[in-house]
C-alpha positions in Angstrom: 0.0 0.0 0.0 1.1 3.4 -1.1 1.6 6.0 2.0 -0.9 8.1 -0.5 -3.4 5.4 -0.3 -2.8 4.9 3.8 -3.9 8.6 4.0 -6.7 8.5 2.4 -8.1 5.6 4.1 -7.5 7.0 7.6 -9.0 10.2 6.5 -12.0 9.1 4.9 -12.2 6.9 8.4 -12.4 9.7 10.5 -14.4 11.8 8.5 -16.8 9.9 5.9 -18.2 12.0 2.7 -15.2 14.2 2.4 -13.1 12.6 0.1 -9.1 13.5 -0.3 -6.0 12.5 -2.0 -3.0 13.1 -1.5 0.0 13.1 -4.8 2.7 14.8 -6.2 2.6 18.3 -7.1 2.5 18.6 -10.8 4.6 21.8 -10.9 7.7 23.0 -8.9 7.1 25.1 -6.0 8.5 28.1 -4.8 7.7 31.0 -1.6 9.4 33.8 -1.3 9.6 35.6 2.1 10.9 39.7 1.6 12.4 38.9 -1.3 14.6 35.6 0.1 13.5 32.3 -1.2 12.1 30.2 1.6 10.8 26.8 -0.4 12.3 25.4 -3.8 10.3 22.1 -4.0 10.6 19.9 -6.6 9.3 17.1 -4.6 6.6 18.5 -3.4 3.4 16.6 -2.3 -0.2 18.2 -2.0 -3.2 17.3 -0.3 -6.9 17.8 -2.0 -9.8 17.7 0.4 -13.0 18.4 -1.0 -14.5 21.8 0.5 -10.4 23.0 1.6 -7.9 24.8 -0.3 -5.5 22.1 -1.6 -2.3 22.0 1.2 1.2 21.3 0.2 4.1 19.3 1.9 7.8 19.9 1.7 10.6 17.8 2.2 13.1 19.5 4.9 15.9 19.2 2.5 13.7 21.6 0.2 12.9 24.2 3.0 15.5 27.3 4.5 14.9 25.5 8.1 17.6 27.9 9.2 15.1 30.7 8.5 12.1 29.7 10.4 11.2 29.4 14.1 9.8 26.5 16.2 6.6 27.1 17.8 4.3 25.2 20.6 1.5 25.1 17.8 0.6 21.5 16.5 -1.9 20.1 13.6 -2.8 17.1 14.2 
């Protein structure tokens, strides 16, 4: 099983009717903080959830961790 598939399974699990995958990005992407690049993804993964805004995912390799700050704040 796929870790795409996995996710969808749990998340249809906990919350039936709202369908969601979760694939590749079809297109590199970039942010850009005051001018200083902050994500170059080519790997990136996004998340579609009917009803939400799709929601991307970064590998840390891809991401200026140097440039952000941990916080107390959790998602899940």
């Amino acid at each position: 099983m796929k870790l795409s598939d996995s996710l969808s399974a749990r998340s249809f699990e906990q919350r039936p009717g709202y369908p969601m995958s979760f694939k590749p990005a079809a297109k590199r992407i970039r942010a850009e903080f005051a001018g200083t690049t902050i994500v170059d993804a080519a790997r990136a993964m996004v998340m579609l959830e009917d009803g939400h805004r799709p929601v991307y995912y970064f590998s840390r390799d891809e991401v200026r961790m140097d440039l952000l700050n941990s916080t107390t704040h959790s998602s899940h």
